[in-house]
C-alpha positions in Angstrom: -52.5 -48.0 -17.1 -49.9 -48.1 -14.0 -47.6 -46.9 -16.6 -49.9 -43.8 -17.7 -50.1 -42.9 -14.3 -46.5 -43.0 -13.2 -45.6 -41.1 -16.6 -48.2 -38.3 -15.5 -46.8 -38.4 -12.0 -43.3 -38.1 -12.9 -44.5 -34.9 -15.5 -46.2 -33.1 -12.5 -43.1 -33.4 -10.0 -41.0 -32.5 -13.0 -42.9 -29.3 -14.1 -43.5 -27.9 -10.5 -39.6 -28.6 -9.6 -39.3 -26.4 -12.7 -41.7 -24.0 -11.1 -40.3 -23.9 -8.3 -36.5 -23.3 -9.1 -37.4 -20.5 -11.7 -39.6 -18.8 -9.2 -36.5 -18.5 -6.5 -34.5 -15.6 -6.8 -32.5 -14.7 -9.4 -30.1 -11.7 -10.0 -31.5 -9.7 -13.3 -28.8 -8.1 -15.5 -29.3 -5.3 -13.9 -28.7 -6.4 -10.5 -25.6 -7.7 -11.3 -24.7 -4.5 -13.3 -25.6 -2.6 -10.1 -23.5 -5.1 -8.0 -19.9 -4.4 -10.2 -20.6 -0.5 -10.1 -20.3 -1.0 -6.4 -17.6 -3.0 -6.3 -16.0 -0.8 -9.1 -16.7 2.1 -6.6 -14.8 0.4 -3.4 -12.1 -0.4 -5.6 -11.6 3.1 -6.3 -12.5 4.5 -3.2 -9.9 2.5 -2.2 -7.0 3.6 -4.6 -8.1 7.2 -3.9 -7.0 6.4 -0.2 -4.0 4.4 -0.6 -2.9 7.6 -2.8 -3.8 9.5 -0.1 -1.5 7.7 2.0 1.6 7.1 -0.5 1.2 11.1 -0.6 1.5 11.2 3.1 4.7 8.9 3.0 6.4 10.8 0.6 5.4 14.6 2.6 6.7 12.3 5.5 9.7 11.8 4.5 10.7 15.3 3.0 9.8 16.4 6.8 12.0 14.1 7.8 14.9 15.5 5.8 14.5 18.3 8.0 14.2 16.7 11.1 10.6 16.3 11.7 10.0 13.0 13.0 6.1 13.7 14.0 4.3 12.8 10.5 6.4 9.4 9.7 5.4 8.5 13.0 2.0 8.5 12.7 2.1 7.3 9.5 3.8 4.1 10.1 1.9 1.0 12.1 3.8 0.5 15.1 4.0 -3.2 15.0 6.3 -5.8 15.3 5.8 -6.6 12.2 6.9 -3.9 10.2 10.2 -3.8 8.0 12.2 -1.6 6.0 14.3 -1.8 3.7 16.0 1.3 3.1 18.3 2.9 0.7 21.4 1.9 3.2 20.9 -1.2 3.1 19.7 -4.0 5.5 16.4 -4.9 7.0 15.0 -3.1 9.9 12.2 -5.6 11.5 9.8 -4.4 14.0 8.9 -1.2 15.3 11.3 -0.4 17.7 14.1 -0.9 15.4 12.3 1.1 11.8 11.6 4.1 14.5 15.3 4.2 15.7 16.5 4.2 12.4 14.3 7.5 11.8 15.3 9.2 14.6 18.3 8.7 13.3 18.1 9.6 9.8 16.1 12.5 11.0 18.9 13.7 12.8 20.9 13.7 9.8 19.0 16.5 8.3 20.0 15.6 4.9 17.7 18.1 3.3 16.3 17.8 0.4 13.1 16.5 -1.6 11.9 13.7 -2.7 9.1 12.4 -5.3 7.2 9.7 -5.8 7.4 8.8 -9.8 5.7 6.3 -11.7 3.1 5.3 -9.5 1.4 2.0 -9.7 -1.8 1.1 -7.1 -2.9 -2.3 -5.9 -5.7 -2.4 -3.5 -7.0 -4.8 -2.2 -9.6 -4.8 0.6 -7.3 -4.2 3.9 -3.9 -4.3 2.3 -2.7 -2.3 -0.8 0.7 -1.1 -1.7 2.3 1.1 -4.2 5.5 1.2 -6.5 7.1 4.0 -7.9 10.1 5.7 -8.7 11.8 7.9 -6.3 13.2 11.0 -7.3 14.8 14.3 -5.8 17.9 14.9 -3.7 19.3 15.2 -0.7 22.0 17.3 0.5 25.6 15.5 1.9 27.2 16.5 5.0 29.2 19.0 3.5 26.6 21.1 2.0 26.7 19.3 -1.8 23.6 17.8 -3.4 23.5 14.0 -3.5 21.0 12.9 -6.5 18.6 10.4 -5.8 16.5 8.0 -8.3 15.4 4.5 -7.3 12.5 1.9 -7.6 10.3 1.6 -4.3 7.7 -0.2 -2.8 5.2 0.9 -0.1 2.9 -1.7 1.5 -0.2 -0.8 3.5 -2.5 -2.2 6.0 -5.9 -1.0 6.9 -5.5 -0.4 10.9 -8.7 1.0 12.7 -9.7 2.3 9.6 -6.4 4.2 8.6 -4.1 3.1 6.0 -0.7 2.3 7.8 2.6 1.8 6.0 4.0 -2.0 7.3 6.9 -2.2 5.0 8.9 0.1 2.6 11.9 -1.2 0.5 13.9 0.8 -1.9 17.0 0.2 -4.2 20.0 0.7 -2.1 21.3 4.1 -3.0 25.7 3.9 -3.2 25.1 8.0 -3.8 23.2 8.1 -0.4 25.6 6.0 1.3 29.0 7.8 0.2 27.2 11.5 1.5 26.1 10.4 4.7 29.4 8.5 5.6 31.3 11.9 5.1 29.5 12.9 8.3 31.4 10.4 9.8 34.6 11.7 8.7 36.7 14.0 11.1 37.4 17.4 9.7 
């Protein structure tokens, strides 16, 4: 009889545990559809903006060729943590140091356009970066277009809600390097 009752006891806790746990809640099928549309929506939200932001780079830089220092400026996180890696050569680390190179390369004037080709996006949820091909020319010191075509990488940071370049590294660029050291050349 004790056993009887100690099966019917351990059936009862066993069937309202069962009660219980199916009862809590559960995401349905369309919850969790509903749940990876969002996150398929910030993920492309997302891309849109760190296209957004490649695009600004690369309008940056042609302003730059000109002389225009204004829109890399504000494009770039000015950190101590930033580096570049340019097509001269070297690593620039921190702000100071990636701004001084601009002003200088601003005040080359070298002209010019360049594209962004082959773009690939990876974002993530404050950091993204692109790679691409960059294509175009620029113009040597004496007035002669200098081809340009290497593989780049742009790496951004979400910073107060802006997307803020923290590192750009191209191929180094031998063409680049022979036209702006003519500048340097006496007459």
């Amino acid at each position: 009889m004790k056993m009887k009752k100690l099966i019917a006891i351990f059936g009862v806790i066993l069937f309202t545990s069962f009660l219980i746990s199916s009862c809590g809640p559960k995401k349905t099928d369309e919850q969790n559809a509903a749940s990876a549309t969002t996150l398929n929506d910030t993920k492309f939200k997302t891309e849109q903006e760190l296209h957004a932001a490649n695009d600004s780079l690369y309008a940056a830089l042609n302003a730059m060729f000109t002389g225009k220092l204004e829109p890399m400026n504000n494009l770039w996180s000015h950190t101590d943590n930033v580096t570049d890696m340019g097509p001269f050569g070297g690593r620039l680390t921190g702000w100071e140091a990636v701004g001084a190179e601009f002003n200088k390369e601003a005040g080359m004037r070298l002209g010019g356009k360049i594209v962004c080709k082959e773009l690939h996006i990876y974002a993530g949820t404050d950091m993204g970066y692109t790679v691409c091909v960059e294509e175009g020319e620029n113009m040597s010191a004496k007035g002669k277009p200098v081809l340009v075509s290497h593989r780049a990488t742009n790496i951004f940071h979400l910073e107060n809600g802006k997307w803020k370049l923290v590192h750009h590294q191209t191929d180094l660029s031998p063409q680049l390097e022979k036209a702006t050291s003519e500048a340097k050349k006496p007459s």
